[in-house]
N, CA, C and O atoms as CSV, one atom per row, in Angstrom:
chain,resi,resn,atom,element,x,y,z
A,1,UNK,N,N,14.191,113.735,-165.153
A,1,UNK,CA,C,13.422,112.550,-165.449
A,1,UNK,C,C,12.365,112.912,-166.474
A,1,UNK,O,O,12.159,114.092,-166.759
A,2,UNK,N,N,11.673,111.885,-167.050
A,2,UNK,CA,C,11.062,112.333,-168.044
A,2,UNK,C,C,9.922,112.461,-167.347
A,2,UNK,O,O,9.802,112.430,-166.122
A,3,UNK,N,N,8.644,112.683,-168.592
A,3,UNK,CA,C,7.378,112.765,-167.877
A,3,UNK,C,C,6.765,111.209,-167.937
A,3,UNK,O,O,5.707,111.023,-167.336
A,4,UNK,N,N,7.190,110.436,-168.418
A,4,UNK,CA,C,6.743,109.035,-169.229
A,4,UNK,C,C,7.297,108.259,-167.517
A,4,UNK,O,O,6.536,107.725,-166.710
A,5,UNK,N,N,8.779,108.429,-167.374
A,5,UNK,CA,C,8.904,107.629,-165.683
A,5,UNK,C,C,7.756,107.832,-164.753
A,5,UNK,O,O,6.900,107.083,-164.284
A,6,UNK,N,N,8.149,109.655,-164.600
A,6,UNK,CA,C,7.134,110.357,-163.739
A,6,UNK,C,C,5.728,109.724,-163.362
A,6,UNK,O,O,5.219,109.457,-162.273
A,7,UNK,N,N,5.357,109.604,-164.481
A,7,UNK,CA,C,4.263,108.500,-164.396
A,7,UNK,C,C,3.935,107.243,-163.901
A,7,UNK,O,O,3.269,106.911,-162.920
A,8,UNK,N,N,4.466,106.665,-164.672
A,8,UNK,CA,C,5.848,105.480,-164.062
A,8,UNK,C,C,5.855,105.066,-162.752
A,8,UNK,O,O,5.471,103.971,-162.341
A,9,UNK,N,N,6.289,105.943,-162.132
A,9,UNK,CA,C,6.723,105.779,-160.944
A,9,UNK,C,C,5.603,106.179,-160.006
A,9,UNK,O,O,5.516,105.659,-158.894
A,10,UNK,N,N,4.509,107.345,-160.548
A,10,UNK,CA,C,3.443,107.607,-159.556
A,10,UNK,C,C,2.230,106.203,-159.604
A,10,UNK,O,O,1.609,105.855,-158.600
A,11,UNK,N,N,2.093,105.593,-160.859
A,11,UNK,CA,C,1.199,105.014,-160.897
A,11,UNK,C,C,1.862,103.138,-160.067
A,11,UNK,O,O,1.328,102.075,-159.752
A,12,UNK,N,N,2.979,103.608,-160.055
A,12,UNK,CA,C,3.736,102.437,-158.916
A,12,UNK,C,C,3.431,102.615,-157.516
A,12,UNK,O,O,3.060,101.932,-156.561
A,13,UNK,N,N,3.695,103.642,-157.745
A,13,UNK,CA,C,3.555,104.169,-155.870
A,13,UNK,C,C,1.572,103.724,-155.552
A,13,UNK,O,O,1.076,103.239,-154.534
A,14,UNK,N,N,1.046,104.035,-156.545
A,14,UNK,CA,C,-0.605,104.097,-156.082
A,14,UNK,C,C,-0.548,102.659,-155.762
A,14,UNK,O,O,-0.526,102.368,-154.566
A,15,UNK,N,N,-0.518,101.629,-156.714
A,15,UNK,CA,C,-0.042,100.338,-156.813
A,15,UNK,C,C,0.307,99.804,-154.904
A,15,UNK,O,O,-0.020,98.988,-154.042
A,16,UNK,N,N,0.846,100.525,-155.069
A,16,UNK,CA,C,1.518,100.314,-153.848
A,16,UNK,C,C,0.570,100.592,-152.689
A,16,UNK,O,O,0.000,99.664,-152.116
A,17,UNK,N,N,0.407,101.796,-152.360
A,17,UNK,CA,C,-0.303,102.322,-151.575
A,17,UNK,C,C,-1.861,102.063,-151.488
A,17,UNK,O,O,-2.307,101.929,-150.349
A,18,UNK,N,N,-2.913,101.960,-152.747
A,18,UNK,CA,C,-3.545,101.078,-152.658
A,18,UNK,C,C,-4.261,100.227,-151.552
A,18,UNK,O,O,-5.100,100.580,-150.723
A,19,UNK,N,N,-3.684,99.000,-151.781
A,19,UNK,CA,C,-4.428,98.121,-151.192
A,19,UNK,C,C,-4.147,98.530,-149.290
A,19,UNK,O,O,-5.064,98.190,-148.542
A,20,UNK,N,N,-3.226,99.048,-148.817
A,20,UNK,CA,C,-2.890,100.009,-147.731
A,20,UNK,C,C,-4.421,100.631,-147.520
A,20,UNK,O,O,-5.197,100.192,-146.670
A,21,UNK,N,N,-4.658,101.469,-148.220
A,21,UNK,CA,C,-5.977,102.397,-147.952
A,21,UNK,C,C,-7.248,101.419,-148.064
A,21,UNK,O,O,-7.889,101.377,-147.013
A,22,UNK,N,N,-7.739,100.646,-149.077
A,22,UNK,CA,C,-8.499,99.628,-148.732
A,22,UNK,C,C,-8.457,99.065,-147.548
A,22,UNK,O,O,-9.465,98.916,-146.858
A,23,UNK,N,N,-6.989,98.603,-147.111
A,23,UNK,CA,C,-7.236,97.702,-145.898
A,23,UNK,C,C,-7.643,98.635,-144.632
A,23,UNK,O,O,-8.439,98.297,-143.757
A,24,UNK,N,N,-6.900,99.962,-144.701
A,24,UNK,CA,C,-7.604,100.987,-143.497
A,24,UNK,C,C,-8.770,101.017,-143.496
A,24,UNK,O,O,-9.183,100.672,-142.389
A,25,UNK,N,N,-10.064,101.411,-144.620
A,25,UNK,CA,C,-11.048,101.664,-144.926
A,25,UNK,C,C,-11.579,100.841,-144.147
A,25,UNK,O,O,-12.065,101.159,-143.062
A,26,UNK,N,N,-11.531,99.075,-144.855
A,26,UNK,CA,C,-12.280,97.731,-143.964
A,26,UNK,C,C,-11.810,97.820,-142.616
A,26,UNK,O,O,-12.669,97.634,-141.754
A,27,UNK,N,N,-10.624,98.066,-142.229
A,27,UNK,CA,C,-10.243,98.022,-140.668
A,27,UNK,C,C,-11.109,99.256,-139.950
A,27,UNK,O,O,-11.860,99.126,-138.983
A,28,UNK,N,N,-10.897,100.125,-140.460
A,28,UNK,CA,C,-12.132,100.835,-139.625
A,28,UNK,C,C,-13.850,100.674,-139.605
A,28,UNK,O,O,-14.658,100.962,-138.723
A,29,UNK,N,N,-14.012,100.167,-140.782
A,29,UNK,CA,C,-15.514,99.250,-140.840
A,29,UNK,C,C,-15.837,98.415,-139.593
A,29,UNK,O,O,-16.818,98.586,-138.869
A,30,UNK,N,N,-14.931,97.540,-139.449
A,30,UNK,CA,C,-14.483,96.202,-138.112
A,30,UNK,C,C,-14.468,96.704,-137.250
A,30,UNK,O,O,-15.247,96.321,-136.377
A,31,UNK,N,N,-13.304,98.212,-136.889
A,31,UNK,CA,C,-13.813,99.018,-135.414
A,31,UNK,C,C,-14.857,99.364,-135.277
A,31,UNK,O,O,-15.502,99.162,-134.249
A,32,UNK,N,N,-15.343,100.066,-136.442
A,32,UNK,CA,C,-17.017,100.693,-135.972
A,32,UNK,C,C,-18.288,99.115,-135.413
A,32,UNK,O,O,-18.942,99.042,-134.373
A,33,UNK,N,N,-18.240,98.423,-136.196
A,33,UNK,CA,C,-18.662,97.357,-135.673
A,33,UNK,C,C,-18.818,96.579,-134.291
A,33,UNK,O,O,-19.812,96.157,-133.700
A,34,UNK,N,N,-17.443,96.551,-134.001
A,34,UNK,CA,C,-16.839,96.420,-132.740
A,34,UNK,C,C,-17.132,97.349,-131.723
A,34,UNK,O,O,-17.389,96.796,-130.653
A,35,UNK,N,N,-17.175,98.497,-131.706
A,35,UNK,CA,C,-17.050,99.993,-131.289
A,35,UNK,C,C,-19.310,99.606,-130.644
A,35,UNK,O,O,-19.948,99.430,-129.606
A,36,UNK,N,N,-19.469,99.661,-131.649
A,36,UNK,CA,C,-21.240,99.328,-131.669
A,36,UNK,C,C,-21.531,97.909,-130.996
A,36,UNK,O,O,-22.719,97.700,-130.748
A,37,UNK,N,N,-20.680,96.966,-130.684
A,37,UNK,CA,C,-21.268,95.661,-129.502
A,37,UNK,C,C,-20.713,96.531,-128.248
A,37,UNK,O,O,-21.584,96.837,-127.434
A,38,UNK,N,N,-19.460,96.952,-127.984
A,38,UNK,CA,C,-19.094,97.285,-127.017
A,38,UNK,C,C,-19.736,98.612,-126.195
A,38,UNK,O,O,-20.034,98.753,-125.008
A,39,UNK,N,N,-19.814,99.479,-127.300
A,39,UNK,CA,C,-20.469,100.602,-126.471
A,39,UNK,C,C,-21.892,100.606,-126.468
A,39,UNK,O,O,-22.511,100.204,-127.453
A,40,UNK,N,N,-22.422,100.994,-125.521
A,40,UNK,CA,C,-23.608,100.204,-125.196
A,40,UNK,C,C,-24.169,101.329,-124.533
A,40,UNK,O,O,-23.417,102.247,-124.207
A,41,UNK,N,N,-25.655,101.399,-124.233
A,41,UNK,CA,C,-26.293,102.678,-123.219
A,41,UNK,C,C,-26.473,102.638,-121.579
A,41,UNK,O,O,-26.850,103.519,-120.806
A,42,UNK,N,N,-25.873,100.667,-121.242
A,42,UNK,CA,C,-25.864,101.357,-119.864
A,42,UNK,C,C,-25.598,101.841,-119.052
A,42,UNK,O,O,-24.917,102.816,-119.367
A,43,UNK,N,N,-25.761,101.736,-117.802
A,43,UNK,CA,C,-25.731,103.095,-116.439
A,43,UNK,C,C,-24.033,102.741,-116.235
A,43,UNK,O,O,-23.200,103.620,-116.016
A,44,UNK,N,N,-23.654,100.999,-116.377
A,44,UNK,CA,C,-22.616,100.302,-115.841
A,44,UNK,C,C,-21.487,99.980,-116.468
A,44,UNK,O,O,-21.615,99.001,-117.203
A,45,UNK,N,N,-19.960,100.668,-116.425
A,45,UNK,CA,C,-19.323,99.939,-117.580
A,45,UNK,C,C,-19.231,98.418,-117.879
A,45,UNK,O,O,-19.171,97.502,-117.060
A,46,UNK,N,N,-19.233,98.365,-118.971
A,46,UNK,CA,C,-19.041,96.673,-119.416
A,46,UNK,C,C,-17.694,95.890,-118.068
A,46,UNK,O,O,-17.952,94.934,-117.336
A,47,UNK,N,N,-16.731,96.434,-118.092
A,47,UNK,CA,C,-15.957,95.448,-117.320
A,47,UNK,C,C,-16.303,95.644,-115.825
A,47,UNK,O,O,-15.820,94.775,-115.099
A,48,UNK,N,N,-17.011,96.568,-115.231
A,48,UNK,CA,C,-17.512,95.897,-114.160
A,48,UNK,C,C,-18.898,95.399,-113.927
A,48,UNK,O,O,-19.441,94.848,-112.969
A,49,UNK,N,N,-19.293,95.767,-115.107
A,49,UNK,CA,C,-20.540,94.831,-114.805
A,49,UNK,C,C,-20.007,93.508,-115.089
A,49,UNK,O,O,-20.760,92.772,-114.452
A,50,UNK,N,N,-18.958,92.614,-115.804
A,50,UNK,CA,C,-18.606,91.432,-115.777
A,50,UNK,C,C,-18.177,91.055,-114.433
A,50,UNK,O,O,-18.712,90.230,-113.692
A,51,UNK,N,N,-16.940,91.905,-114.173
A,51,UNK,CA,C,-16.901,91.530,-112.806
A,51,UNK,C,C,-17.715,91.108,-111.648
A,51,UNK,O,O,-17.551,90.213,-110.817
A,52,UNK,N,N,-18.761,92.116,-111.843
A,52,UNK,CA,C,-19.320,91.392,-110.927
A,52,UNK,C,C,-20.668,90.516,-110.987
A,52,UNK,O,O,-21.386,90.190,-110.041
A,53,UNK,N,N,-20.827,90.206,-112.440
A,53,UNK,CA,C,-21.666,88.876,-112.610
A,53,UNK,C,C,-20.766,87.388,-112.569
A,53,UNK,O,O,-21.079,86.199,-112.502
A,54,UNK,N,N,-19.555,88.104,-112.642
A,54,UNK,CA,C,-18.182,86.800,-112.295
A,54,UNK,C,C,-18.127,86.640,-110.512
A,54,UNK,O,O,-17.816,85.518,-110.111
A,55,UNK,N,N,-18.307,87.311,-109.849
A,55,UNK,CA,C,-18.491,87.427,-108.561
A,55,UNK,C,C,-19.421,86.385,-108.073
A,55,UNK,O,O,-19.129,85.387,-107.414
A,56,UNK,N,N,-20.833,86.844,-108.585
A,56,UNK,CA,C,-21.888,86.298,-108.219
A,56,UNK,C,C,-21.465,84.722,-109.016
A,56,UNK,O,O,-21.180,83.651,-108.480
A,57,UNK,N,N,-21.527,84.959,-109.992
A,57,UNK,CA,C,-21.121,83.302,-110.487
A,57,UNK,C,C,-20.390,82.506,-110.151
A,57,UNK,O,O,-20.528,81.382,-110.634
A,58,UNK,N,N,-19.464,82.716,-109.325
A,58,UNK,CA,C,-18.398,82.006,-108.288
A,58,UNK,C,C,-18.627,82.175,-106.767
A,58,UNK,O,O,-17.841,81.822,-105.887
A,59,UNK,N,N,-19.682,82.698,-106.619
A,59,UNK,CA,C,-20.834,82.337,-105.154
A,59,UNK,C,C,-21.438,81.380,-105.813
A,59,UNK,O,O,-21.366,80.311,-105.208
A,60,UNK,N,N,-21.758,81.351,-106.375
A,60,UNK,CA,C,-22.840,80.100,-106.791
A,60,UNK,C,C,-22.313,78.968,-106.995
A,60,UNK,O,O,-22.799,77.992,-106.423
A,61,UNK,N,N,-21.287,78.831,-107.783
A,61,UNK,CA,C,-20.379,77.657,-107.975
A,61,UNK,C,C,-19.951,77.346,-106.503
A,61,UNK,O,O,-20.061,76.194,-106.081
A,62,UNK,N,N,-19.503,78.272,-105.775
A,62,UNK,CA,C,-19.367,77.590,-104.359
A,62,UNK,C,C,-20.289,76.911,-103.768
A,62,UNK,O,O,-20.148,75.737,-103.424
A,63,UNK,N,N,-21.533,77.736,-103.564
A,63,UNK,CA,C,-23.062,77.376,-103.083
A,63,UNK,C,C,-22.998,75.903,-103.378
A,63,UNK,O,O,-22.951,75.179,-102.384
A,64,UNK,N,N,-22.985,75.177,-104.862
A,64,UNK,CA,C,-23.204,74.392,-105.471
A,64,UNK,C,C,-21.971,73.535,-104.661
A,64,UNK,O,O,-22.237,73.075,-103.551
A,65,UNK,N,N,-21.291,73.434,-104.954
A,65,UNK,CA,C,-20.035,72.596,-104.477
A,65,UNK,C,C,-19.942,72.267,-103.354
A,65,UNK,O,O,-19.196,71.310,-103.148
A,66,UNK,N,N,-20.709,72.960,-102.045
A,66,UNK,CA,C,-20.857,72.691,-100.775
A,66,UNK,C,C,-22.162,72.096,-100.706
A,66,UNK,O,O,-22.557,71.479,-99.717
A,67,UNK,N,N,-22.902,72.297,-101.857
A,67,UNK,CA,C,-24.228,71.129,-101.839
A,67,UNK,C,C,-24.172,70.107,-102.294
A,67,UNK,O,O,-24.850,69.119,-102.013
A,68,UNK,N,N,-23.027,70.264,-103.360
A,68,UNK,CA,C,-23.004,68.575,-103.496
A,68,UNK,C,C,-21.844,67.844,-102.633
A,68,UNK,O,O,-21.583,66.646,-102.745
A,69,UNK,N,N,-21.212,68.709,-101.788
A,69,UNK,CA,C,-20.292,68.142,-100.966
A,69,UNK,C,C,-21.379,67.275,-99.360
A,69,UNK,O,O,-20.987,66.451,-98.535
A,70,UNK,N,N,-22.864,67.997,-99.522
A,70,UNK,CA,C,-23.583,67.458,-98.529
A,70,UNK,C,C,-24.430,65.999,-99.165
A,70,UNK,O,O,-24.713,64.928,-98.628
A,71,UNK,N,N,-24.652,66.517,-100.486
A,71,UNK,CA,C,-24.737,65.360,-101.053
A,71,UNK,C,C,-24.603,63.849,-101.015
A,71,UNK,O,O,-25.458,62.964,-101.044
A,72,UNK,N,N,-22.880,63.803,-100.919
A,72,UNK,CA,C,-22.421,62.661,-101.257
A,72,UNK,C,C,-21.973,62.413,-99.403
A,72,UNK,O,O,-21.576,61.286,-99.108
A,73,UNK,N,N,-22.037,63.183,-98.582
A,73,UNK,CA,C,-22.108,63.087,-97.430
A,73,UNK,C,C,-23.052,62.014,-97.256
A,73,UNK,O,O,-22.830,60.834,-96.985
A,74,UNK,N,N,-24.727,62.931,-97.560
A,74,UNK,CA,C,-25.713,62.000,-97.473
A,74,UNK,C,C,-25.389,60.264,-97.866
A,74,UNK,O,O,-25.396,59.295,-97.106
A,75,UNK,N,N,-25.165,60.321,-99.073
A,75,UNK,CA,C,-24.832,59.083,-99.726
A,75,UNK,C,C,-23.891,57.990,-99.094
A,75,UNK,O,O,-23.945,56.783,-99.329
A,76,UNK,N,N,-22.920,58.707,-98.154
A,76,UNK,CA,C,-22.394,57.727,-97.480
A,76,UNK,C,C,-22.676,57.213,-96.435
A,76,UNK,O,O,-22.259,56.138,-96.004
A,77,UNK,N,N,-23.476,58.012,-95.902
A,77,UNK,CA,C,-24.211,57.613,-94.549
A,77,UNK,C,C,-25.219,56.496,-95.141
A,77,UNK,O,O,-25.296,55.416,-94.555
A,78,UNK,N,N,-25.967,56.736,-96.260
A,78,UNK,CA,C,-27.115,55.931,-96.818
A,78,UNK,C,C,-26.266,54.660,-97.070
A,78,UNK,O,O,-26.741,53.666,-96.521
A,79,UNK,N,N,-25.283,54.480,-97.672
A,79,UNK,CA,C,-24.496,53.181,-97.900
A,79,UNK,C,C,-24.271,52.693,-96.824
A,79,UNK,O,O,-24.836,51.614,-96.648
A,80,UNK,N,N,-23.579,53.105,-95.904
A,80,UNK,CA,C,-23.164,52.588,-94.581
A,80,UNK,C,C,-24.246,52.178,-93.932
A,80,UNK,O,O,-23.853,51.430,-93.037
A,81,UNK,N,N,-25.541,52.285,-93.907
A,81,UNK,CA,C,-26.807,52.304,-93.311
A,81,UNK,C,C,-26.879,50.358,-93.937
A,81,UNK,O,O,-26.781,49.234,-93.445
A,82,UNK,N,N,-27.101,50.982,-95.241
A,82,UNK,CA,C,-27.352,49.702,-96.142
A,82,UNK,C,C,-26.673,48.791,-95.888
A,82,UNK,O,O,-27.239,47.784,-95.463
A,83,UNK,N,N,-25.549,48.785,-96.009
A,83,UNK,CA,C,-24.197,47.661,-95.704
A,83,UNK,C,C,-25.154,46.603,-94.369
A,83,UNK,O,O,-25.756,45.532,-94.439
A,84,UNK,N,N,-24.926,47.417,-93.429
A,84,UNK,CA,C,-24.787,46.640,-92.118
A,84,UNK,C,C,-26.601,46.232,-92.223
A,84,UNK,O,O,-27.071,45.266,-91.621
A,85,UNK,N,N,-27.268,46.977,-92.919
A,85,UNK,CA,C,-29.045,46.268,-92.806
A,85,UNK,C,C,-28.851,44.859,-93.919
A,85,UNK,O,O,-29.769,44.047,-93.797
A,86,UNK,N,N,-27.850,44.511,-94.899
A,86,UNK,CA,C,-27.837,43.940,-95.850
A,86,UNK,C,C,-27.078,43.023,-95.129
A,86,UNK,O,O,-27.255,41.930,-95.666
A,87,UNK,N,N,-26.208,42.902,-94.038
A,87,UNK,CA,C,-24.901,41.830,-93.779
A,87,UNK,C,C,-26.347,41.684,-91.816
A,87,UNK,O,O,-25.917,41.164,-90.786
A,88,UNK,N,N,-27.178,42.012,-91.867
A,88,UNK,CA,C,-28.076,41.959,-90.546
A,88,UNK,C,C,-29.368,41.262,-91.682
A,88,UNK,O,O,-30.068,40.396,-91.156
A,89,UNK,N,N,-29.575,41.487,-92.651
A,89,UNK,CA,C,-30.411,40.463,-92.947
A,89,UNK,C,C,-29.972,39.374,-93.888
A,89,UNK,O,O,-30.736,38.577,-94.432
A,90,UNK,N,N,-28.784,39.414,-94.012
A,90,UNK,CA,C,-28.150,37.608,-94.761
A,90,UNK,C,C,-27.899,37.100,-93.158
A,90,UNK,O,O,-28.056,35.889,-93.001
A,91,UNK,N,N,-27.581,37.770,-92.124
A,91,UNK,CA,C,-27.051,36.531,-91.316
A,91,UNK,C,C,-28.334,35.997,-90.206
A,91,UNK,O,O,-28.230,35.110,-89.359
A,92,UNK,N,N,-29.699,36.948,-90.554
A,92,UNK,CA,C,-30.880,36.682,-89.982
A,92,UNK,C,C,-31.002,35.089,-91.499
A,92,UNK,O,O,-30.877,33.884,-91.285
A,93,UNK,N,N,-31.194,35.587,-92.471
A,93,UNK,CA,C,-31.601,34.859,-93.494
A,93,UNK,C,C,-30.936,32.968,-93.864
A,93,UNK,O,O,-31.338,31.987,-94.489
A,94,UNK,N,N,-29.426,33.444,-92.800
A,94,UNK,CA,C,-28.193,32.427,-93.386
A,94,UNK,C,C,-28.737,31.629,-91.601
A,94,UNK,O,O,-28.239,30.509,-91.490
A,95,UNK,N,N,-29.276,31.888,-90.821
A,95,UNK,CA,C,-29.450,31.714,-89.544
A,95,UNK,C,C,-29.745,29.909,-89.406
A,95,UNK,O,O,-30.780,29.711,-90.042
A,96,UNK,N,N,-29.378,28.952,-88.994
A,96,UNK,CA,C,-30.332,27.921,-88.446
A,96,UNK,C,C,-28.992,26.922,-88.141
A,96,UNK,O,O,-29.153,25.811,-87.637
C-alpha cells in the first residue's frame, strides 16, 4: 500500500474513533457527577436509609388513614344525629 492510503486510512479510522472517545470522556464526566450525589459521608447506606424512611412513611400513611377512617365515622354519627333533630323539629314545627 502506499504511504498516501496509509494515511488515508489512519486519518479514517481517527474519524471514526473520535467521537467514541469524546463520548467516553463526557460519559465519565456524568458518572463522576452521579458518583458525587450518591456517595455521600454518612454512617448509613443510601438504600437503607430509604428503606427505612419508606417504612416510617407508610406508618404514617396508615396512622392517617385510620384517622380519617374515625373521621368520617364521626361524621356519620353527626348526620344521623341531625337527620332525626331536623325531621323532630319540622314535625314539632308542622304540629297543630
Amino acid at each position: 500500500m502506499s504511504e498516501t492510503v496509509l494515511v488515508a486510512m489512519i486519518g479514517g479510522l481517527a474519524l471514526v474513533l473520535a467521537p467514541g472517545g469524546i463520548g467516553a470522556v463526557l460519559l465519565n464526566r456524568k458518572l463522576n457527577v452521579i458518583r458525587d450525589q450518591v456517595a455521600n459521608d454518612h454512617d448509613v447506606n443510601l438504600r437503607d436509609d430509604l428503606d427505612t424512611k419508606h417504612t416510617e412513611n407508610g406508618d404514617l400513611l396508615h396512622q392517617l388513614v385510620r384517622d380519617v377512617g374515625g373521621i368520617k365515622k364521626d361524621l356519620r354519627t353527626i348526620r344521623k344525629k341531625q337527620y332525626r333533630h331536623d325531621n323532630r323539629l319540622h314535625a314539632l314545627e308542622t304540629k297543630d
